[in-house]
Every structure is written in structure tokens, then in C-alpha cells.
N, C-alpha and C positions, 0 to 999 in steps of 0.2 A: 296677686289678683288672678282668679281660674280663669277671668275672659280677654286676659292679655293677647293668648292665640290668636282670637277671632278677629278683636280689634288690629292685629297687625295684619289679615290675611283682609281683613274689610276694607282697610285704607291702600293698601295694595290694589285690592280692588279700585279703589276711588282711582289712583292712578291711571291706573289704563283705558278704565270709562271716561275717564274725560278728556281723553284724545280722540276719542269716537263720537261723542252726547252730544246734541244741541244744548246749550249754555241754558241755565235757568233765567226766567226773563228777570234784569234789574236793568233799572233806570237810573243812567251815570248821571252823576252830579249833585247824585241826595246823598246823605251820610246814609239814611234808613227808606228802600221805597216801598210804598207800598197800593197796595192794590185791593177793589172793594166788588162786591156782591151783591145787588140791591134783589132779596128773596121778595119785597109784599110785606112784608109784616116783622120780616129781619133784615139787618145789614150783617155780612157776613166778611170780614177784614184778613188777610194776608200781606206779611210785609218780609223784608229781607233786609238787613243789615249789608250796608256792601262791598264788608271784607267784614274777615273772621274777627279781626280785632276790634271792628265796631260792634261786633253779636257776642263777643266776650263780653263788654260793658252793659253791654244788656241785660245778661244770664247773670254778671255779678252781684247790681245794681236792682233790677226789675228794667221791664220795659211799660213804658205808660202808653195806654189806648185813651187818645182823648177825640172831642168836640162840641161842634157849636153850630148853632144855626149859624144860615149865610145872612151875612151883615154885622153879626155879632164881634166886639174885638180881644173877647177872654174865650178862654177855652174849659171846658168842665172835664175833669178825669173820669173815666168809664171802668177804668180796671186797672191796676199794676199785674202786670206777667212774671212770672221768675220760672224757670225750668223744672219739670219735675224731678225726685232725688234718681241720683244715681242709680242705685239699687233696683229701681222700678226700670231704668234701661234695660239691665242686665236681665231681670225676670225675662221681658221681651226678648231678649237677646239668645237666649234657647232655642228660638224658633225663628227670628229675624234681625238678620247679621245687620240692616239697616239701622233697628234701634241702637246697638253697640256704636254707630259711625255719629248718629245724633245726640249720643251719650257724649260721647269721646268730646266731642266739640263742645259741646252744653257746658260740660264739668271737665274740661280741660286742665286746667290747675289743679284738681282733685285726682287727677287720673294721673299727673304725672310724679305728682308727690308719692302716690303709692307704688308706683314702677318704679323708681330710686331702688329700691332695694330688692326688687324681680324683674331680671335680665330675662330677656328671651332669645336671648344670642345664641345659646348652646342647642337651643328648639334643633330639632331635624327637620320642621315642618317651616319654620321661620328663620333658620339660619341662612345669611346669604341672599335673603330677600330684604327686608326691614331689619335695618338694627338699632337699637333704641335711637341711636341720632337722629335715624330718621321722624322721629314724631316731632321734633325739632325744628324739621326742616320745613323754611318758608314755604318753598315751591309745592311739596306735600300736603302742607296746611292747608292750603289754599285750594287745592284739588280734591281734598276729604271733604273741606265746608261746600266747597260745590256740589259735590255729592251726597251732602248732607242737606245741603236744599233743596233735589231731586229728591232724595226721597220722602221728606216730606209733601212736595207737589204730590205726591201719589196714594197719602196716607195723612189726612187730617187729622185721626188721632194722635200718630207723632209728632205731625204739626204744634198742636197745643201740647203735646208734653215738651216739647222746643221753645216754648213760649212763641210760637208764631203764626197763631192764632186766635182772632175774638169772633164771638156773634153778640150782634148789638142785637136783645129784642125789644127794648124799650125804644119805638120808634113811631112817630107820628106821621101817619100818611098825610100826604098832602105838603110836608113838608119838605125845605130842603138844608141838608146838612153839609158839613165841611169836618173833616176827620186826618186825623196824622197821629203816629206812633215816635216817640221820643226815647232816652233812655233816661234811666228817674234822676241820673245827675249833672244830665245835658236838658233839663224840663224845655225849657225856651229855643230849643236848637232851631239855628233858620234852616238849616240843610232839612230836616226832615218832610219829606215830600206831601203837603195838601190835596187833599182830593176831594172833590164837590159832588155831591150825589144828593139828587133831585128825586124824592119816594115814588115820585107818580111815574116815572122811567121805569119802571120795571128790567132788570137784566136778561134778553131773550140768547140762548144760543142756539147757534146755528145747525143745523140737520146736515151730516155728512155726505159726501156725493156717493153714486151709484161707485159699489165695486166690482173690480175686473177678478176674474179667476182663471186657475188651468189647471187642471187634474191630468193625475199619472198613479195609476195603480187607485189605491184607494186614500191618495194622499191627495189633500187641493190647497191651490196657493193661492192667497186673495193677496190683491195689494189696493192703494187707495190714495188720490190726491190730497194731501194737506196743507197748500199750500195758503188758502184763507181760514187754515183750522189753530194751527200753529200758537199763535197771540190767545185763543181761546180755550184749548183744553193741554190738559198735560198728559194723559193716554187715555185709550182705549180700549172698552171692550167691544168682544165678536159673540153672538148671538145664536143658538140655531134650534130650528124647531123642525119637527118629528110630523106633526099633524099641523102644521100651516096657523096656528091659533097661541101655544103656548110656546116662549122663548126660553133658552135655560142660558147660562153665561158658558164659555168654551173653555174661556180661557181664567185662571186663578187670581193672576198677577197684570194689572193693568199692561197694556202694549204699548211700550214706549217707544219712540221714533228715536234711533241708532243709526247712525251711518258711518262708513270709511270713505264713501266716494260720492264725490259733489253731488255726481248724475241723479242721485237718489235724496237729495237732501227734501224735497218735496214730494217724494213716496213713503209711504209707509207700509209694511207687507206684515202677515203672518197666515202660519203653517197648522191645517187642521185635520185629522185622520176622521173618514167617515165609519161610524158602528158599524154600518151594509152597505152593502153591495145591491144594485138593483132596485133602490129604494131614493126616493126624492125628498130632497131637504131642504130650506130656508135658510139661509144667514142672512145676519143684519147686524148691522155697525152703531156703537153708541160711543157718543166724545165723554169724557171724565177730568171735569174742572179740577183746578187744585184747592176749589171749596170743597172736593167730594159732592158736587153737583154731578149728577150723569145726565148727558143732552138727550133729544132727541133722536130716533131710531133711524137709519136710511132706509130707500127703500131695499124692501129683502127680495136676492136674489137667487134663482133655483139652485141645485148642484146636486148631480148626480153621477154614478162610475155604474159603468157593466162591471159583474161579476167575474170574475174568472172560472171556467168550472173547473170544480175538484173532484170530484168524482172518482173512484184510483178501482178499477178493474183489474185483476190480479188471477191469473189460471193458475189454480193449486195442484190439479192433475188431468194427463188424459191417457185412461188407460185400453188397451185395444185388446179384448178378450180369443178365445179361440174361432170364431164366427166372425173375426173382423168388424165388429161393430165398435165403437169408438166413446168412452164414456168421457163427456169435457165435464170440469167442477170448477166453478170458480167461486172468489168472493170477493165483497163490494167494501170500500171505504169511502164516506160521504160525512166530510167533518163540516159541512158546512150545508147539509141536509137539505143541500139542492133537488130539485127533480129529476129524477130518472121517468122516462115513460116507456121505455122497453129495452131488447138485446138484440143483437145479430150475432150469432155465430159462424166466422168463416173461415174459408179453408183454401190452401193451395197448394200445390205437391211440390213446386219446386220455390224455392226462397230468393230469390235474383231479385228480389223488389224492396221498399224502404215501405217496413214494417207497420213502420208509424203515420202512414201517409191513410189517412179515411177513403181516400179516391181509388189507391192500389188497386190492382187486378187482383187481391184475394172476391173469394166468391163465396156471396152468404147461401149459408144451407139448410136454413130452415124457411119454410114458408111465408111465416109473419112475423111478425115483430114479436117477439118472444114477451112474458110479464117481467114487469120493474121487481116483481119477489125473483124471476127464479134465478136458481143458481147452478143450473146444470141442463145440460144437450147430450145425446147419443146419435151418432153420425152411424146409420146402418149402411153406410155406401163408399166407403174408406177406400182411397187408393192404395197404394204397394208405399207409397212415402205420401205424407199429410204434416202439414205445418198449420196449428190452427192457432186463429184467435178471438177473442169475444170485445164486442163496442159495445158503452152502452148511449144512450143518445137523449138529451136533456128536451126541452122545450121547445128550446131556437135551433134552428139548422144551423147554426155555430155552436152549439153545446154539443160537445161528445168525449169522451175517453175512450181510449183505444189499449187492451192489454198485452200483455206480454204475449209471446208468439212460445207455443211448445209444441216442439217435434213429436209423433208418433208415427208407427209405419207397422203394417201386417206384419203377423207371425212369416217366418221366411225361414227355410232351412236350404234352399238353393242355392247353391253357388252363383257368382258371376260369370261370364267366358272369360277366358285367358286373352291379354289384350294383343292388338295384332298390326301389323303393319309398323313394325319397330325399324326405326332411321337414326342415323347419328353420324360423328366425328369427332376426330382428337385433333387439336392443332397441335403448333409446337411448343405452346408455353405446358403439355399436359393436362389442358382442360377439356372432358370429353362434355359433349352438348347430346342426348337421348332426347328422341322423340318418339310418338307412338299414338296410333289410331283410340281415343276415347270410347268408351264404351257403350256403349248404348242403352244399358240398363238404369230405369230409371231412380232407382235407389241405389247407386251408385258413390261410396263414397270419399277411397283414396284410392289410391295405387303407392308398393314397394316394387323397388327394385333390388338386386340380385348380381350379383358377376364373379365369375373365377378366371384364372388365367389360362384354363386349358378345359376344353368345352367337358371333356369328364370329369374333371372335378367337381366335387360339390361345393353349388353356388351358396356365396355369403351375402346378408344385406348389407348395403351400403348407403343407404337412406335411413340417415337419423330420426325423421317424423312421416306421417303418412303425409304422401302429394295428395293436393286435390285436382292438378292438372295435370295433364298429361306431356310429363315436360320433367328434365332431371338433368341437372348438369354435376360433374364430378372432377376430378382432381385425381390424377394418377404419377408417379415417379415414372418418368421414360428412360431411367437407367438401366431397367430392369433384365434378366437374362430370356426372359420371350418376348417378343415381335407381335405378340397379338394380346385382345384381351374380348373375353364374352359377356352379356350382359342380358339378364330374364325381366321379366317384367311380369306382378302379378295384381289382380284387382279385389277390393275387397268390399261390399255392399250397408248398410247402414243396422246390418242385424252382424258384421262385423265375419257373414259370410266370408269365406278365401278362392280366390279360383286358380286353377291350377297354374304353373309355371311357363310365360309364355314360349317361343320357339327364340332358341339362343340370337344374339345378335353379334357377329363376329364384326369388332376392328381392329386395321392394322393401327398399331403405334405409331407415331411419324419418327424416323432413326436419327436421332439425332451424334448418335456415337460414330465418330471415326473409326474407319477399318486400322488393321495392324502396318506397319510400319512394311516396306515389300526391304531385302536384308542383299547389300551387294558382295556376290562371294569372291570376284577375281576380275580385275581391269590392267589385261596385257598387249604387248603388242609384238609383233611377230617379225619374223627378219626380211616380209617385205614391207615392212611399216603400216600394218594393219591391226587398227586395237581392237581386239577380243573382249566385251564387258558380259558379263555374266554374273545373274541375280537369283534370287530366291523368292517368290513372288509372296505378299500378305497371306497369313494362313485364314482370314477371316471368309466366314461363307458369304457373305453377301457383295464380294467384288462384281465390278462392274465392267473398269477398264483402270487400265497401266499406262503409265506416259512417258517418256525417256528423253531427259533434257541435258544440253551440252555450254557450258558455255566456256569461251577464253577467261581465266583468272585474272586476266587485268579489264574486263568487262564486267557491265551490270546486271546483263541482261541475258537471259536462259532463253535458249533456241531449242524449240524442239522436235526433235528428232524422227518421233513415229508414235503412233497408238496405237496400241493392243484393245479391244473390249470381247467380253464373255468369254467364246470356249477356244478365242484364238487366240488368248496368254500366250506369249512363249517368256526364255528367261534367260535370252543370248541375244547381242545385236554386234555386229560389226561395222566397224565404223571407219572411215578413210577421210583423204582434206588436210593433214595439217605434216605438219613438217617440222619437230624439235621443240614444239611451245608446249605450255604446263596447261592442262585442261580439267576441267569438273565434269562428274555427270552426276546427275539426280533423280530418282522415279517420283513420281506423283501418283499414288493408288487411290481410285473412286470408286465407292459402294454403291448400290440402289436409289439412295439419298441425296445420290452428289457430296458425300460427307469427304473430303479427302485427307489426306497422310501425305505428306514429303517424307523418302528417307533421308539417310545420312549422305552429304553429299563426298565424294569418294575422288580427288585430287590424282591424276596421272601428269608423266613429263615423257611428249613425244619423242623416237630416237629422232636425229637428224641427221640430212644426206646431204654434203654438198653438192649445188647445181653447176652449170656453167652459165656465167652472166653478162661474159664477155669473149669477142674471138677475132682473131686473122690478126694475131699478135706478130709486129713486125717489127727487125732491130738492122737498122741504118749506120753510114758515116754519114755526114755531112760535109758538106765542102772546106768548110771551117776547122776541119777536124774535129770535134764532137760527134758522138755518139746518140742516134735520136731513135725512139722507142714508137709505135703506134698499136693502135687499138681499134675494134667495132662494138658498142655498147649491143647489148640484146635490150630484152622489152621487158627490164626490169628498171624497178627503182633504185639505182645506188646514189648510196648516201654521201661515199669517198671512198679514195683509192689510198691505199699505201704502197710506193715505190721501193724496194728492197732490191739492194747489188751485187752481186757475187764476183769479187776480181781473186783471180785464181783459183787457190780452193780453200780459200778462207771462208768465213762463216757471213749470210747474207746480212748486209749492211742495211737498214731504213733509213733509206737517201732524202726522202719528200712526200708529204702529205698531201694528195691533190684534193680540188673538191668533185663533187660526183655527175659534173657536165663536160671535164677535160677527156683529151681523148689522146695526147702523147705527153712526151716528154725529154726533153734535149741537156744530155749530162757534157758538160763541159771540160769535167775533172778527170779526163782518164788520161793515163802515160804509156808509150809505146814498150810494147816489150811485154806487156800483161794481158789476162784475157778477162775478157767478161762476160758477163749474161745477167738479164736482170729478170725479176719476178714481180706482177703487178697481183696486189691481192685487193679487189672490191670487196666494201662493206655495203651489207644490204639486211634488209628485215628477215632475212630467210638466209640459214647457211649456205655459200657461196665458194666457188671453185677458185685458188689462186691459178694466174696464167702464168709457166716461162718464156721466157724469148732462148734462142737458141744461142750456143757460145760462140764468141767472135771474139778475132787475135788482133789488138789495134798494135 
């Protein structure tokens, strides 16, 4: 069946609308309810089966339209209903996916016996959406036949092709009737809902309330209370007239009240594009029963949007001949054949302003207000630089277009001055900062810069694009083998004039290079214990000062000695102080920069002398018979003595180790007949003199 696609994409549809829709109106507790129309001269009947399974029986069977006068206790038949065929759905179904959903339901068992043998599972368009179970499926059902009763509310002639529709015209005013719809093999059913209608009742509906709107561009959005409309109509149309008298409909498709959020369940909106601009309109609301009755009009509300102007002013050219007179051309686009009522042509020599601005300090140059035809000006009074543009200006002093801005400027073969008052600096990272006095010409329109390393050379550019400020900052290597670098400066005008090369700008580089290493050639010391150090000082030119540091090798810390700066280098110092200890010395050379060098540091071992650290050595008997020694410490530190014994002329003995606050000492052990003499050697931080004592015969 070719319209299986649609029917699957239609009930898809029904799905998701009916999570959105307001519920088509049925009255629980009937099998079948239904609802009547009293037109005057007709009854006009709508009913609803109140699930799909009761409107199955219906469709298979017929539905009977019956009644009777009130009091009466038989009921007379008016019609049997049955659905129109299939085939006649699908015709409609070309053009409204609605009839395919009222088909579908209508002839349900018809529709599914022929999809038995055409799957639409393999569809690209319906796979993964509906697969045939799904027509199957209860919860589905039920959601299609809803929406299957929607859209009959909205389209009476689907209605009766549903069978869910009669118009009684055999009817007698004055009378009153009782009506109910049955299915033809439930004839007697009590469930089927009664309804009494009195002919002389006329059915009046109600006139919609005033709508609200709000426009944005030339779109306007009405919306509209329905909250006592609801029970009476099933949608809506919107209305609008041109000249206040004849209405046309807006909108195709009735307007049906949709919501997803509560707040709105009592609004109803829609959206309408107005034809113009500047032009005043009428809308007005009509309700649309689900007899296909349309209500009554509300009252009609104005609506109208200012235009935007379009207008599009475009300068094609402006050329400035030999005499300086200035030919502007322009031309106009007006797709929406607004009014233009004249031009301005203006002009300003320098462009520091926002082009687009109507109020700018450009300055119009013609006298009047130029004609809505013309499309050209000649400016006979041109500056040396001109920037011009043309307005054109509508109706309203809010209507204008504003065009594009094109440069032109006098013929010019002059140069600029060379620019002057050139300043700068290189710090230490090699970023140099140029400045320099702006020019004063007022067609004036970049400046290059220039620089070599030695003011005779010839200058290279070193600006990638023209400055338009007077301002250039660069990037140099400060490893380099010269200390300076120069830099020109030249101007160049909007006729792309050159002016000559400004006056060089010399700066020094900041040095970041340490001087050479100063090279130590001989560290001696002479035989009155004076050390001779002698160096070779940095061969780099740019020395400044030498510095000669000494320190003890069991210390951290460099003493320093003396400093040399500029022309009073020397590369000899002598040096005194120390007595047999191991020493360093070190130069530290400083350049212009304060950049410094350590040499290598150069390790000497002082001779040593011994001192005397002790004296008025004296050698005793004792009463006792021992032998006692004495001593006078001097103003030295000792640390200890060693006692050494000489008996006869044997070799000295180390008799006792005193510590270094004792000041004799009493030998016990000597025997007559032998001589002695002893030797005291102090230990101290500094080589040191041993004492003898003289020889004695005990």
C-alpha cells in the first residue's frame, strides 16, 4: 500500500500531539457522546465514540442518527452512517496527512490485513520510528483516534466522511426534539448519550475578547483569552484588512490552541508577517465550531510597524583632476522605493571620526539640499587630503542612509620633511623603543625606519609595514661585535611621496658580555717571607677595574686586598701577614657594565719561621732531690708543651705532654753520676721556637 509511509509518519505525529493538545471534548460515562447545533431551520449533530473500539463498531456496523419529539417513548431513525471507502481517504491523503489518520482508524481492519504483506521496517524514513507493532499498540491507538477526532473538529467534511456527522433539515420550529446516535447493533443502547433541544433556542456563539499584540520588525504577535471560548469553538481564524471595510483570512489552517506549559492553557497566540511597512491594518478574530460554524468577529484591532529605511548610497568614484576640483559619482539602491527627498555631499580632511555617525563633524559642501535624481557633485575647493561622503535623507528626520567614505587628495609631487627630534633606548632584554617628532603635513601617511651598525654604512629597512605612528620598537642580538647601532627615520605622504632620510640616531647597546678572564703569571715569596703575585691583566677594551682577593684555604670567605680602576691597572701586589699557611688569591675584572670575570684561583703555601713563645727557661735541684724545670709563657696561644730529656749524650727522650696553661715541671727519675738537660717544645697555631735548659751534673 504506497500510503503506508505517511500513515506511519501521521500517527507518529498523533503521538507527540497528544502530549501537547487539549483533549477533544467527550462526556465520560456514555458509550457514544454527543453534541448538537440548533442552526433555525437545521439541527446539525456531532458525536464521539469514547474509545476507538466503540467507533470500530460503529464503522463496521453503521452508526444510527435517531429521534423523537419530547414526551415521545419510540425513537424514529434519521440515517445509518458508515465511513466513506478507503480509497476516497487516500485521494485526500495527497494533500492531507489528516485524512490517512481518519482513514487508518475508519478502516482499521482493512488497513491492517493489507500491511501483512508490506513491511515498512526497512523504510529509511520509518525505520526506527513505527514498526509495524506499533499500529498494534493499545497506547498508540488511542492517541491516533484522538487525533483523529481533532481533526475532524476542524474539517466537517472529514467528519462525515468518519461517519461523524449529520444535518437534520427536516425540522419543525416551534418544536422540541430529543436525539442520540447508537451503533446499528447496539440499536437500544442506554449508554448512548440524549440530548434535548428546544427549536426556538436558537444556538448563539459568543464574540471573542479584544486582542493583545506586540510587533518586532515587521512581524506582530497577537495572543487572546479563551478561557469561556474553549467548550465552544475548536479553532480559529485571524482576519486582516487593508482598507478598514474588506477582511481576507491570514491564516490557511484553523488555529488550534497547543500548549506545553500550564501558564498558557488559557492563551491562545499566533504569528503574522505584515505586507508593509508604514501602512495601518486591521486584525480581527473569528471562533470555528466543530459544525464548521464560524462565530462572530471581535472587535478589530490597529497594527502597524515603522519601516526601516533601505535606501543603500554607494560612491562609485571620486576623481581629482589637474585643477583640483574633485568629481564625487555615486549610485542609489532603493528596493523598497522609499522616498529620497535630497543629498548632502561631505567632506573632511582628516578621518578620526565614526564614518557612520549622521551628526559627525564631516562638513557638507554644497549649498542645498542637492535633487533625489542626482547622482554626482564636483567639489572645486579640495584640500591637500579629503575623505568624502554622500547622505541621502528620506521624509522623517529618522530616515537617512549614510555612504561609504572614499579617500581622494590633490595631485602632490612634494615630498614630506624628514622627520626630526628622533629619541630611544635599548634595554637589556635587546628590545630597542624609537621615538620621534610627527610630522606635520597634513597628508601624511606612514613612516619607515632604517638602521646600520656603523653610521657609514648603508641603512637597511627594518620595518616590515608602514607605521602610521610615530613610534617603532625593534629587537636586536646584543652579542654582537659593535657597542653601538644607528637608526633613520623617513616620512612618506598619501601620493606615497618619500622624504629624505632623517639625521642618524646613535645608541649604545647595553654590554651585556663579560670582559676576558685577567691570567695569573707567578705567585712567589721571597726569603724575607714576602709573596710577590703577579698577573696579566683582561685584554678586553672596555675594563673598568681589577680587584685582588686573598683568602685562607680553610676559610669561606675572600678578603679583599686592593682595587685598581682605569689607567691605574697595575699587575704586581705584594703581599705580607701570614707565616707557613696555604693561601688563594683571585682577580675579579669589571667592564663599563659592571659585567665581571673571576680568574682562576691560584693556591700558594707560605714559608715558615719559628717564633719564640716562651722564655727565662730555668733548670733547678730540688730539696728532694729531683730535678725542676721552669718557664714564662709570652702572648701567645699554646696549645701544649712536649717535655724532651737529654741524659748524657743520648738522643732526647719525650718524658711528658703538658697541657698549654702549665708552666714547669718536676722529673723525679734522674740518678747521680749522669748529666742532663731538657728541651720544652710549645705547640701553637704558628711555627714556634723549642727552648733548652742548660746541662747539669746531678
Amino acid at each position: 500500500m504506497k500510503n503506508f509511509k505517511i500513515i506511519a509518519k501521521t500517527i507518529m505525529l498523533a503521538v507527540a500531539m497528544m502530549l501537547t493538545c487539549t483533549a477533544t471534548a467527550q462526556e465520560a460515562g456514555y458509550s457514544i457522546d454527543l453534541h448538537l447545533y440548533n442552526g433555525g431551520d437545521h439541527v446539525s449533530l456531532r458525536w464521539y465514540p469514547q474509545d476507538y473500539t466503540e467507533y470500530w463498531k460503529g464503522c463496521e456496523n453503521g452508526f444510527i442518527v435517531q429521534r423523537r419529539e419530547k414526551g415521545a417513548t419510540s425513537w424514529t431513525d434519521l440515517s445509518k452512517l458508515l465511513p466513506a471507502p478507503y480509497t476516497e481517504f487516500e485521494k485526500m491523503g495527497n494533500e492531507d496527512d489528516n485524512a490517512l489518520m481518519v482513514g487508518f482508524m475508519s478502516h482499521y481492519d482493512e488497513v491492517m490485513k493489507q500491511m501483512e504483506g508490506d513491511s515498512i521496517e526497512g523504510d529509511s524514513e520509518a525505520d526506527g520510528t513505527i514498526a509495524a507493532k506499533e499500529y498494534k499498540n493499545p497506547e498508540s491507538l488511542a492517541m491516533t483516534y484522538g487525533m483523529a477526532l481533532i481533526a475532524c473538529e476542524l474539517d466537517t467534511n472529514l467528519a462525515k466522511m468518519g461517519a461523524l456527522y449529520y444535518m437534520d433539515k427536516n425540522v419543525i420550529s416551534n418544536k422540541t426534539y430529543e436525539y442520540r446516535v447508537v451503533s446499528s447493533n447496539k440499536k437500544d443502547d442506554p449508554k448512548a448519550r440524549v440530548v434535548t433541544l428546544d427549536m426556538n433556542n436558537r444556538t448563539t456563539l459568543p464574540k471573542p475578547g479584544d486582542m493583545k499584540f506586540e510587533t518586532n520588525g515587521n512581524k506582530v504577535y497577537f495572543e487572546w483569552d479563551i478561557t469561556t471560548l474553549q467548550d465552544v469553538y475548536a479553532g480559529y481564524i485571524l482576519e486582516r484588512s487593508e482598507d478598514g471595510k474588506t477582511f481576507r483570512r491570514v491564516n490557511n489552517e484553523p488555529i488550534v490552541h497547543i500548549f506545553a506549559d500550564d501558564k498558557f492553557k488559557d492563551l491562545c497566540s499566533h504569528k503574522d508577517s505584515l505586507p508593509e511597512c508604514d501602512k495601518e491594518y486591521l486584525y480581527r478574530l473569528r471562533g470555528l465550531t466543530n459544525f464548521g460554524v464560524t462565530g462572530p468577529a471581535s472587535n478589530p484591532v490597529k497594527v502597524s510597524v515603522e519601516c526601516e529605511y533601505q535606501v543603500e548610497v554607494f560612491i562609485d568614484s571620486v576623481k581629482v583632476n589637474d585643477k583640483n576640483v574633485a568629481d564625487i559619482q555615486w549610485s542609489v539602491k532603493n528596493p523598497a522605493n522609499q522616498k529620497i527627498t535630497g543629498f548632502n555631499v561631505q567632506r573632511v580632511s582628516k578621518l578620526d571620526i565614526d564614518p557612520t555617525d549622521v551628526k559627525s563633524a564631516f562638513t557638507t559642501i554644497n549649498k542645498s539640499l542637492l535633487s533625489p535624481k542626482s547622482r554626482s557633485y564636483k567639489d572645486p575647493q579640495t584640500d591637500m587630503t579629503n575623505y568624502y561622503r554622500v547622505v541621502a535623507y528620506g521624509k522623517k528626520e529618522s530616515e537617512y542612509a549614510v555612504s561609504n567614505v572614499v579617500f581622494a587628495h590633490q595631485i602632490d609631487s612634494v615630498p614630506p620633511a624628514p622627520p626630526t627630534g628622533l629619541t630611544g633606548e635599548i634595554d637589556s632584554a635587546g628590545v630597542v623603543r624609537i621615538r620621534w617628532k610627527a610630522n606635520e603635513e597634513p597628508d601624511i601617511m606612514a613612516y619607515r625606519v632604517f638602521y646600520a651598525n656603523d653610521s657609514n654604512d648603508v641603512f637597511i629597512g627594518c620595518s616590515d609595514t608602514f607605521l602610521t605612528t610615530p613610534y617603532y620598537t625593534d629587537t636586536i642580538f646584543l652579542g654582537s661585535l659593535t657597542n653601538e647601532i644607528y637608526y633613520k627615520v623617513l616620512a612618506l605622504d598619501k601620493n606615497f611621496n618619500q622624504s629624505e632620510l632623517s639625521h642618524a640616531l646613535k645608541l649604545e647597546k647595553p654590554d651585556t658580555i663579560p670582559p676576558a678572564k685577567a691570567v695569573f703569571i707567578s705567585v712567589k715569596q721571597d726569603s724575607t717571607r714576602t709573596m710577590w703575585v703577579k698577573w696579566e691583566n683582561s685584554p678586553s677594551t672596555d675594563v673598568q677595574r681589577v680587584e685582588l682577593y686573598r683568602k685562607n684555604i680553610s676559610d669561606s670567605n675572600w678578603d679583599l686586598l686592593q682595587s685598581w680602576e682605569g689607567d691605574s691597572l697595575v699587575e704586581i701586589y705584594e703581599d705580607h701577614g701570614f707565616n707557613g699557611s696555604i693561601i688563594q688569591y683571585r682577580l675579579v675584572t669589571y667592564d663599563k657594565s659592571n659585567n665581571s670575570t673571576p680568574s682562576e684561583s691560584v693556591p700558594v703555601k707560605g714559608k715558615a719561621e719559628a717564633i719564640e713563645v716562651i722564655n727565662n727557661m730555668k733548670l733547678t735541684r730540688t730539696d728532694d732531690g729531683a730535678l725542676s724545670i721552669s718557664w714564662d709563657k709570652m702572648s701567645y696561644n699554646i696549645i701544649k708543651y712536649y717535655i724532651y730529656r737529654v741524659e748524657d749524650d743520648k738522643k732526647p727522650l719525650l718524658k711528658i705532654t703538658l697541657p698549654g696553661n702549665e708552666r714547669t715541671y718536676k722529673d723525679d727519675s734522674v740518678k747521680k753520676g749522669s748529666r742532663y738537660k731538657y728541651i720544652v717544645r710549645p705547640i701553637t697555631n704558628i711555627p714556634a721556637k723549642s727552648v733548652s735548659t742548660e746541662e747539669i751534673m746531678y
